[in-house]
CHARMM internal coordinates of N, CA and C (Angstrom, degrees):
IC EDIT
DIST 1 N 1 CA 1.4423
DIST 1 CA 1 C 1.5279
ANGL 1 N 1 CA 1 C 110.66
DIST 1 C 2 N 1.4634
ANGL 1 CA 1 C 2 N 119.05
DIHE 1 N 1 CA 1 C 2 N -34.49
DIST 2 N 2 CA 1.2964
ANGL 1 C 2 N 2 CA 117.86
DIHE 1 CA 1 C 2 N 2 CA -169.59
DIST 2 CA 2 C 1.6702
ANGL 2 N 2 CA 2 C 110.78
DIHE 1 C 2 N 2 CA 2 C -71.83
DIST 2 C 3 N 1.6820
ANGL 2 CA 2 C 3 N 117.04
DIHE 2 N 2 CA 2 C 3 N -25.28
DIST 3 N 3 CA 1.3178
ANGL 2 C 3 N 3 CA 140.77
DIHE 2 CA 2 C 3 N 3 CA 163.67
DIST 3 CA 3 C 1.4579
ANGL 3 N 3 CA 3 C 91.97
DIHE 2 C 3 N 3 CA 3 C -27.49
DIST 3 C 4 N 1.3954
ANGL 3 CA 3 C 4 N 109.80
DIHE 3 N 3 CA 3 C 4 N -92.45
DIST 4 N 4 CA 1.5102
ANGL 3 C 4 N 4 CA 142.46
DIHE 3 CA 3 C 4 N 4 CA -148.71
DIST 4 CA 4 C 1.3589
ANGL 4 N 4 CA 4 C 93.84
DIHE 3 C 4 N 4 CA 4 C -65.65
DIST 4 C 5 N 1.5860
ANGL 4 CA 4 C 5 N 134.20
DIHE 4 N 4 CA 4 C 5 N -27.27
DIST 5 N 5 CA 1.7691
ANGL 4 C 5 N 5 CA 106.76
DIHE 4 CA 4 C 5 N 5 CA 174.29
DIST 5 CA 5 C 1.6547
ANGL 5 N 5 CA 5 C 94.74
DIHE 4 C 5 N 5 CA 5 C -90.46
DIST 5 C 6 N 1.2548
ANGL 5 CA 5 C 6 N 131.87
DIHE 5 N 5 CA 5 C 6 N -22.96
DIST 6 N 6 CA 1.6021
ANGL 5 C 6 N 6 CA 126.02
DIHE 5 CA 5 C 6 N 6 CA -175.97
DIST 6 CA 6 C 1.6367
ANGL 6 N 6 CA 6 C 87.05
DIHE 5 C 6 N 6 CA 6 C -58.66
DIST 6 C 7 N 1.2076
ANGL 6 CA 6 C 7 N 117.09
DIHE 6 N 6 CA 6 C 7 N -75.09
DIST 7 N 7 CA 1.2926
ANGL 6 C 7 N 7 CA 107.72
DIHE 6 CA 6 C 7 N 7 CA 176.06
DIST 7 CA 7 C 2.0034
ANGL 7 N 7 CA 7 C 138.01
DIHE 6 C 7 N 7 CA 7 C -10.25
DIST 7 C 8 N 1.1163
ANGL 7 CA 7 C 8 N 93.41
DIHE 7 N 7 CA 7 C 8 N -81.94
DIST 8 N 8 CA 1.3904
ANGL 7 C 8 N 8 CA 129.31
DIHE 7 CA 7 C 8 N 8 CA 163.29
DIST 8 CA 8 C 2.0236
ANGL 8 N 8 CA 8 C 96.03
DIHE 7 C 8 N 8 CA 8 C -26.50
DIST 8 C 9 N 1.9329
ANGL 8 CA 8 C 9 N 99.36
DIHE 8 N 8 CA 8 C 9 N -73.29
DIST 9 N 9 CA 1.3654
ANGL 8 C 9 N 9 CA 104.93
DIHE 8 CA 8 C 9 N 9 CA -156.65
DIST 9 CA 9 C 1.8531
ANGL 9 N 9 CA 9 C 98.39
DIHE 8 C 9 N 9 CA 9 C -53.61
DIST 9 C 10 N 1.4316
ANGL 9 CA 9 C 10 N 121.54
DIHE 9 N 9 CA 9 C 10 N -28.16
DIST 10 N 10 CA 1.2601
ANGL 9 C 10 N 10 CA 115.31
DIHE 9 CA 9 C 10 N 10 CA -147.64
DIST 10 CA 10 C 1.5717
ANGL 10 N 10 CA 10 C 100.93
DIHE 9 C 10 N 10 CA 10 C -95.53
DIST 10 C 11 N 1.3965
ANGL 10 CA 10 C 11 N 111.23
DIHE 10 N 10 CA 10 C 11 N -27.92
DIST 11 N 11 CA 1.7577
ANGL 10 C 11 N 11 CA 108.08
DIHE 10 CA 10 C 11 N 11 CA 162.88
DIST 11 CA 11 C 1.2516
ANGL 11 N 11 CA 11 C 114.85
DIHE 10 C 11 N 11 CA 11 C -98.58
DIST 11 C 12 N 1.8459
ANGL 11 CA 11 C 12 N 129.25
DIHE 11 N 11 CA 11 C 12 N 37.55
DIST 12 N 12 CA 1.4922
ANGL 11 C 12 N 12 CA 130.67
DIHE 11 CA 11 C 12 N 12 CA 143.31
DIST 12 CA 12 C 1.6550
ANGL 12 N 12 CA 12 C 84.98
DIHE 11 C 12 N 12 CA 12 C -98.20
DIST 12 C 13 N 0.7602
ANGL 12 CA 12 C 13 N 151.69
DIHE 12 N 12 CA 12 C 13 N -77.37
DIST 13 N 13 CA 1.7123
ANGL 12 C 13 N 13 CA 152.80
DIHE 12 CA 12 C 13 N 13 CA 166.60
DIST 13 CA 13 C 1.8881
ANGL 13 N 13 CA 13 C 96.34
DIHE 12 C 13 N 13 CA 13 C 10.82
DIST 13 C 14 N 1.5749
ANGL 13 CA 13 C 14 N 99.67
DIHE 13 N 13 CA 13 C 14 N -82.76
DIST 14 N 14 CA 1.4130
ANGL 13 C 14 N 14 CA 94.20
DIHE 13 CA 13 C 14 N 14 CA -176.46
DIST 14 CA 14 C 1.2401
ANGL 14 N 14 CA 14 C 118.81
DIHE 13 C 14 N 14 CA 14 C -56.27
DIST 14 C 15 N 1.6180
ANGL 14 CA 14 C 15 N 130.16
DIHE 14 N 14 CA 14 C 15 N -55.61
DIST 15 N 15 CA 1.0663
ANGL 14 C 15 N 15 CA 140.97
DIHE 14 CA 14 C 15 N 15 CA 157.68
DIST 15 CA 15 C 1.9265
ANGL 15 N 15 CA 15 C 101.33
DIHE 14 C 15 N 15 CA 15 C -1.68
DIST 15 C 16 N 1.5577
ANGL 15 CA 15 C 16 N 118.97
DIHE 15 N 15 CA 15 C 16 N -77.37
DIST 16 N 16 CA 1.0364
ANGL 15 C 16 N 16 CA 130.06
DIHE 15 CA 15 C 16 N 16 CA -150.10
DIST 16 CA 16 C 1.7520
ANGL 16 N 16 CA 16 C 90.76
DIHE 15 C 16 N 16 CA 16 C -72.03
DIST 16 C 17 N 0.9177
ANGL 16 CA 16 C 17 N 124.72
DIHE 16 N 16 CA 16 C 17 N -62.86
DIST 17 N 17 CA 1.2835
ANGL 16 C 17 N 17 CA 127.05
DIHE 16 CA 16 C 17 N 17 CA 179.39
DIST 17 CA 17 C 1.6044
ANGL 17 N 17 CA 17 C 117.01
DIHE 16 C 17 N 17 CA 17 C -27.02
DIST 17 C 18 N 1.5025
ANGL 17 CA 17 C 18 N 104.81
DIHE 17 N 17 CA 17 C 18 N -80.03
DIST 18 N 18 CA 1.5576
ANGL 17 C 18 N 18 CA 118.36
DIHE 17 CA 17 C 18 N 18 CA 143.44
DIST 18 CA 18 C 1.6886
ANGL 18 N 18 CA 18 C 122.07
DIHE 17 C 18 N 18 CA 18 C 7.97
DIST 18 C 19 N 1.5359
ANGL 18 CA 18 C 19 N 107.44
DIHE 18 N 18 CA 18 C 19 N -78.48
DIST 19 N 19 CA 1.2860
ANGL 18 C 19 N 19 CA 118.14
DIHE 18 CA 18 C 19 N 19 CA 169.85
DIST 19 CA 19 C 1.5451
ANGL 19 N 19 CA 19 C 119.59
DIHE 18 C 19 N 19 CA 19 C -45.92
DIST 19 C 20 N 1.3575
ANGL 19 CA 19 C 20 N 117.43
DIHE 19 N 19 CA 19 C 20 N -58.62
DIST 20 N 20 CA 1.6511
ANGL 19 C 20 N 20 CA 126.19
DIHE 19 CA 19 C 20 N 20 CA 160.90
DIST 20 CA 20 C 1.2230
ANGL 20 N 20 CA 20 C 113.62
DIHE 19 C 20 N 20 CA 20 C -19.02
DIST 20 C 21 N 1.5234
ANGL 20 CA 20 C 21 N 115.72
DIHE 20 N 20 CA 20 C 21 N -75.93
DIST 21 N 21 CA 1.5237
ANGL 20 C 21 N 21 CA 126.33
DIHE 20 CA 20 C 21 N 21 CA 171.74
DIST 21 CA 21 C 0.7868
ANGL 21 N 21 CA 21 C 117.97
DIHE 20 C 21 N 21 CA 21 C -9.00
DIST 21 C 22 N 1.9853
ANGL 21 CA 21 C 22 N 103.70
DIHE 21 N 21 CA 21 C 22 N -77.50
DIST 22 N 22 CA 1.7449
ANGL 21 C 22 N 22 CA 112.37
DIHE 21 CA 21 C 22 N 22 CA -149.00
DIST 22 CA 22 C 1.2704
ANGL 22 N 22 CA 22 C 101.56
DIHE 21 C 22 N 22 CA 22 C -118.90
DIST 22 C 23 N 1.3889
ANGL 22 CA 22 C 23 N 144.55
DIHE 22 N 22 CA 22 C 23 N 16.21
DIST 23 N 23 CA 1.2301
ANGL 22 C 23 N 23 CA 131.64
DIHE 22 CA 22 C 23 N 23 CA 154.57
DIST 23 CA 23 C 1.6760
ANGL 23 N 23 CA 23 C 102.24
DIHE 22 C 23 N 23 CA 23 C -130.30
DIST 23 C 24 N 1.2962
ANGL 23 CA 23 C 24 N 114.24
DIHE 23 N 23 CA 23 C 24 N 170.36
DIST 24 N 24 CA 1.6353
ANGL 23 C 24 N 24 CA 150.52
DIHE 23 CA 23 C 24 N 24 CA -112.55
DIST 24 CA 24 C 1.4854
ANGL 24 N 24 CA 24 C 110.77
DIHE 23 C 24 N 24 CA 24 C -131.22
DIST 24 C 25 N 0.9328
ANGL 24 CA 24 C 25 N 125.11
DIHE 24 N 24 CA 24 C 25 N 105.07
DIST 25 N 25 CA 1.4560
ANGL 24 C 25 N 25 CA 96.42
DIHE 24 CA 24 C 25 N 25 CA 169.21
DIST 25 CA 25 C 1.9940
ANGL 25 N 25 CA 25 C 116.07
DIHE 24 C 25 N 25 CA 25 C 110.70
DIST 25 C 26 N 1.3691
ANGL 25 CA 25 C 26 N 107.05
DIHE 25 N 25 CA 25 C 26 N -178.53
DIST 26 N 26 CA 1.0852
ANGL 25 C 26 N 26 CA 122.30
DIHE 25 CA 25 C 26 N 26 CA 177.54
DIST 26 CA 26 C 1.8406
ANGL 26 N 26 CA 26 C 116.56
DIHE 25 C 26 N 26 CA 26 C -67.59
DIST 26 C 27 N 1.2877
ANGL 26 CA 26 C 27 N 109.24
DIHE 26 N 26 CA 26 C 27 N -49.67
DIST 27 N 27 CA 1.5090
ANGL 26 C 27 N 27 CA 133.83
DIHE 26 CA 26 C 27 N 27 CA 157.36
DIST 27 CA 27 C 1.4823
ANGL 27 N 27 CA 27 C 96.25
DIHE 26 C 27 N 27 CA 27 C -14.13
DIST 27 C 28 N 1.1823
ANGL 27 CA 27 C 28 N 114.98
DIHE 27 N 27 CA 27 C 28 N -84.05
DIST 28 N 28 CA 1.9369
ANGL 27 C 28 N 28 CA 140.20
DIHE 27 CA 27 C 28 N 28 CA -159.19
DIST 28 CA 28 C 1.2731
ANGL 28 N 28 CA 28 C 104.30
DIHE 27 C 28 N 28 CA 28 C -47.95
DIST 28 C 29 N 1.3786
ANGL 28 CA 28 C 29 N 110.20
DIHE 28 N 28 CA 28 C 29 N -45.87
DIST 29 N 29 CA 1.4711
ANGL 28 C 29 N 29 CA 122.18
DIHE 28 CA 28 C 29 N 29 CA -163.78
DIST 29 CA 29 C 1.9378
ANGL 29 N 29 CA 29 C 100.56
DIHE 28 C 29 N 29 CA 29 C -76.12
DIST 29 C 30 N 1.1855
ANGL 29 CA 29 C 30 N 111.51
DIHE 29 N 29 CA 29 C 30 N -66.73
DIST 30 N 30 CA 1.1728
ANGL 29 C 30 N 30 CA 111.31
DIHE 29 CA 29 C 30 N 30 CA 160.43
DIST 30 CA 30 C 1.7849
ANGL 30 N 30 CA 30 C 129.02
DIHE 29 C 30 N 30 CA 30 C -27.45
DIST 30 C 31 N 0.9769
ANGL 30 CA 30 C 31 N 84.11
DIHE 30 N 30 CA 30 C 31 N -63.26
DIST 31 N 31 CA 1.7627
ANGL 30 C 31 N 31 CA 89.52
DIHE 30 CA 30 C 31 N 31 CA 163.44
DIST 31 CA 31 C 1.3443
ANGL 31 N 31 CA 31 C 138.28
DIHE 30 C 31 N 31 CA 31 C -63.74
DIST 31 C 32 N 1.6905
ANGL 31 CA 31 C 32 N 101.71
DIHE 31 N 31 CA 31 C 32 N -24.84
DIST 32 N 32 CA 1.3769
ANGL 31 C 32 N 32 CA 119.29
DIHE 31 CA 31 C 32 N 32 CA 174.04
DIST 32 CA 32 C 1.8198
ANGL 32 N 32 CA 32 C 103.67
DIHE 31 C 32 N 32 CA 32 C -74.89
DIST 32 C 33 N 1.3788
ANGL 32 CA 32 C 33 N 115.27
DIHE 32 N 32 CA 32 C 33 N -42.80
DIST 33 N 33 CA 1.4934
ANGL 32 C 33 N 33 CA 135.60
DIHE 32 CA 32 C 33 N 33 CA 173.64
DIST 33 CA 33 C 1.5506
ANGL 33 N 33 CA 33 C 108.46
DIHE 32 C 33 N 33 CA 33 C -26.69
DIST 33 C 34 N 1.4414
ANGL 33 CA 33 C 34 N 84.51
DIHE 33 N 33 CA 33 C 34 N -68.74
DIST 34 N 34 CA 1.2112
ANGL 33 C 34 N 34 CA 94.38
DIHE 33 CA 33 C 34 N 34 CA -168.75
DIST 34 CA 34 C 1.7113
ANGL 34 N 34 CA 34 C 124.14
DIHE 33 C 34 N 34 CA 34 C -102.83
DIST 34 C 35 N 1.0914
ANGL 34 CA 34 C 35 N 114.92
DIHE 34 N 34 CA 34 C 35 N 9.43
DIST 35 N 35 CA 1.8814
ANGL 34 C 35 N 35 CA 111.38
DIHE 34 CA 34 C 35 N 35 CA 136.58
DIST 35 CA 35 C 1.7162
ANGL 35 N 35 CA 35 C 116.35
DIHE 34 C 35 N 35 CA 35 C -70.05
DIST 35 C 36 N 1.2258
ANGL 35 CA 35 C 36 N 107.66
DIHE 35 N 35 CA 35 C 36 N -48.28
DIST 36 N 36 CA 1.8575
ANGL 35 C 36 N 36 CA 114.18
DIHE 35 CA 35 C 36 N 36 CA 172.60
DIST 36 CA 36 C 1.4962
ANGL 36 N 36 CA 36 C 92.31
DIHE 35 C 36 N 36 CA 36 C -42.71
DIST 36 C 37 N 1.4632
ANGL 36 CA 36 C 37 N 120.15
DIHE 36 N 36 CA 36 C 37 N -72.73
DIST 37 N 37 CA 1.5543
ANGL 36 C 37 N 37 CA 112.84
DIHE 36 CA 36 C 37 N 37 CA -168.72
DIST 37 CA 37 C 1.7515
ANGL 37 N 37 CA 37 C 106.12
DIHE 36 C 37 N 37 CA 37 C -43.53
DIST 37 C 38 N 1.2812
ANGL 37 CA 37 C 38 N 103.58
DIHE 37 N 37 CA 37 C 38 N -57.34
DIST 38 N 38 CA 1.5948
ANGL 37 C 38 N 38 CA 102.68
DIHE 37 CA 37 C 38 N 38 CA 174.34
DIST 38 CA 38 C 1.6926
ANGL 38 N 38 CA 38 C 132.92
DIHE 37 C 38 N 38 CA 38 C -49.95
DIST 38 C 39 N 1.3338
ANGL 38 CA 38 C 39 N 101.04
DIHE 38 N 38 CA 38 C 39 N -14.71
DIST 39 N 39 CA 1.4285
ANGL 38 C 39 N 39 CA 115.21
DIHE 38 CA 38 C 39 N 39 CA -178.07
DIST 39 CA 39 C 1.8177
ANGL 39 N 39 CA 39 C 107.06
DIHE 38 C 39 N 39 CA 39 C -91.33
DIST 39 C 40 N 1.0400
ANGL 39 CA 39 C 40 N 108.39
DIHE 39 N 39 CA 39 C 40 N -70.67
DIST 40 N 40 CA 1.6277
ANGL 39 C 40 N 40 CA 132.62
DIHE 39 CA 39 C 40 N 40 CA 152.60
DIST 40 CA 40 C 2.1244
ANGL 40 N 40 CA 40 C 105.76
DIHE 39 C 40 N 40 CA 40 C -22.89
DIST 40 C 41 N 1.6356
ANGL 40 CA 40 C 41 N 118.57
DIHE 40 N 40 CA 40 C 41 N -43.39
DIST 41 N 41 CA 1.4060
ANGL 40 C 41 N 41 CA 106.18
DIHE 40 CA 40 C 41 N 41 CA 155.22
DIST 41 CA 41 C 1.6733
ANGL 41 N 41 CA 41 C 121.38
DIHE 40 C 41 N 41 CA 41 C -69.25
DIST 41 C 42 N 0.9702
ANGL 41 CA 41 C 42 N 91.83
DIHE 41 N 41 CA 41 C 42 N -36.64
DIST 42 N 42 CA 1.7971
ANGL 41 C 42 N 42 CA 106.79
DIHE 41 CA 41 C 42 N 42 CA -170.79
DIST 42 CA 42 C 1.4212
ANGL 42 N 42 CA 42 C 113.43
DIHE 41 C 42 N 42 CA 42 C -55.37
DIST 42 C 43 N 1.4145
ANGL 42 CA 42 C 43 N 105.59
DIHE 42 N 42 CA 42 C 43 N -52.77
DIST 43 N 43 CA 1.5492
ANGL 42 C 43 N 43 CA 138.10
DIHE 42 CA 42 C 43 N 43 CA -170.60
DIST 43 CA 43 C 1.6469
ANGL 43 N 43 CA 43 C 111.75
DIHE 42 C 43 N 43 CA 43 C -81.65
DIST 43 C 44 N 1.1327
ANGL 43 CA 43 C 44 N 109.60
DIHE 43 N 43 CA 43 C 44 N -13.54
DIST 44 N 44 CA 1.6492
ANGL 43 C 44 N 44 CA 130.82
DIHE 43 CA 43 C 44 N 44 CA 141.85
DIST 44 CA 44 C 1.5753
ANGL 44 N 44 CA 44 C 138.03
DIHE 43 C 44 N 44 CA 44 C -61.78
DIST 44 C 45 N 1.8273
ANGL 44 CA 44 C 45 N 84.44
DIHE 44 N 44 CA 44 C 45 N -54.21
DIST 45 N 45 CA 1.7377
ANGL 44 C 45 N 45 CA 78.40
DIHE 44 CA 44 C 45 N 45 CA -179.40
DIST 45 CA 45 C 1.7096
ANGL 45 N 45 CA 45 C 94.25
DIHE 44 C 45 N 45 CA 45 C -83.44
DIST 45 C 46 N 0.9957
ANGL 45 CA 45 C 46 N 128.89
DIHE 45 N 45 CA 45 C 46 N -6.45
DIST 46 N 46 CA 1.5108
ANGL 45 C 46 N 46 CA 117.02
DIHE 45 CA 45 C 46 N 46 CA -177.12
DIST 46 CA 46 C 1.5185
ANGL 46 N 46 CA 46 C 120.52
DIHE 45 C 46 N 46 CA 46 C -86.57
DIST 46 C 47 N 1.1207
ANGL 46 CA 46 C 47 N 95.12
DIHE 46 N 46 CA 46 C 47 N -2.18
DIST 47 N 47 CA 2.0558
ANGL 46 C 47 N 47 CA 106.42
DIHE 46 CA 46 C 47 N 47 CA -175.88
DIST 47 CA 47 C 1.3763
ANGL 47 N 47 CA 47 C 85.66
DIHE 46 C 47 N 47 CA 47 C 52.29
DIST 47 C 48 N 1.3548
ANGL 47 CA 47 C 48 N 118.59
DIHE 47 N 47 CA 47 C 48 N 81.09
DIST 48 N 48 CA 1.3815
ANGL 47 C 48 N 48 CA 126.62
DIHE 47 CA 47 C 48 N 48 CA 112.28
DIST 48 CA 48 C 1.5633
ANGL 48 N 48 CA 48 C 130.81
DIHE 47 C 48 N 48 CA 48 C -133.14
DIST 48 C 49 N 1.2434
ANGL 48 CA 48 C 49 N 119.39
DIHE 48 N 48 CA 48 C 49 N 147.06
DIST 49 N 49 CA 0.8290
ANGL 48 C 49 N 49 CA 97.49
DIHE 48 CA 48 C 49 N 49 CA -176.17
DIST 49 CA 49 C 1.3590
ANGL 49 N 49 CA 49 C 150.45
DIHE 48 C 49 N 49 CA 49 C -83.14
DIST 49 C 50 N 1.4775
ANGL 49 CA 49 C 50 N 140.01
DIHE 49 N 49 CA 49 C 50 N -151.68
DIST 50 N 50 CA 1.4962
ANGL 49 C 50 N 50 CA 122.42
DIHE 49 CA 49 C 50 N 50 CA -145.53
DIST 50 CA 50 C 1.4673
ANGL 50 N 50 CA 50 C 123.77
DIHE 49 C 50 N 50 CA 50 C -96.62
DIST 50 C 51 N 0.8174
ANGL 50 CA 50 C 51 N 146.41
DIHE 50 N 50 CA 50 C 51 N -132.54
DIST 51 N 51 CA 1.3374
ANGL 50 C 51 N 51 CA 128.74
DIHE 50 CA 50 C 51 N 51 CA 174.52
DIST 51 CA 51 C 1.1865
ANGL 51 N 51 CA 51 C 103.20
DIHE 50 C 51 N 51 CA 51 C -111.45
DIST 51 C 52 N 1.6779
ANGL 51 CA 51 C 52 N 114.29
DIHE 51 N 51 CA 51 C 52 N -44.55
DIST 52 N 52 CA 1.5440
ANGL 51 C 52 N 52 CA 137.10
DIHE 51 CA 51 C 52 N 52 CA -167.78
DIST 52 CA 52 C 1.6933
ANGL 52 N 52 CA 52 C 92.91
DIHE 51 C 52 N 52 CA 52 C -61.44
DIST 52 C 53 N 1.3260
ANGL 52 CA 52 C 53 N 109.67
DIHE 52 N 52 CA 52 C 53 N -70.44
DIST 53 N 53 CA 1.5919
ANGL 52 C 53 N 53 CA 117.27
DIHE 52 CA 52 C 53 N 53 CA 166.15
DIST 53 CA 53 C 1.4331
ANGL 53 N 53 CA 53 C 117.65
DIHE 52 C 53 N 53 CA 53 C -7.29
DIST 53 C 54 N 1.5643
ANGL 53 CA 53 C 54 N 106.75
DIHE 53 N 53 CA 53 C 54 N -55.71
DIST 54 N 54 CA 1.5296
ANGL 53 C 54 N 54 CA 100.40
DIHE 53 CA 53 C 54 N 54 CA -163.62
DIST 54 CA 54 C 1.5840
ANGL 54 N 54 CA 54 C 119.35
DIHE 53 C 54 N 54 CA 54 C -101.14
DIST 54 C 55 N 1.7386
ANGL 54 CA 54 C 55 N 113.65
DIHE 54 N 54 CA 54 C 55 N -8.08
DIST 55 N 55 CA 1.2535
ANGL 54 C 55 N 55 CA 119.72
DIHE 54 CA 54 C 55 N 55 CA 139.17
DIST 55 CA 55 C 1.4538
ANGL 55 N 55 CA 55 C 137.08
DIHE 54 C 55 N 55 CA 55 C -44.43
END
COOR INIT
IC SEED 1 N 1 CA 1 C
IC BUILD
């Protein structure tokens, strides 16, 4: 199980990135926000650690 949220957390990561790219604006950023938040749950239940952590 911890596979499948490591998984999960690391393509909301791209996901969020992704968004940056190709859209504009305030919108993107928001959306980017909140996959990171979504990644950051994921990347929790999977015992790994955080994003901030690995900066």
């Amino acid at each position: 199980m911890c596979l499948i949220y490591a998984f999960l957390a690391i393509r909301m990561i791209r996901l969020a990135r992704s968004d940056l790219r190709y859209r504009n604006g305030d919108e993107a950023f928001e959306r980017s926000r909140d996959r990171v938040r979504q990644a950051e749950v994921l990347a929790d239940r999977a015992d790994l650690p955080s994003l901030a952590a690995m900066r």
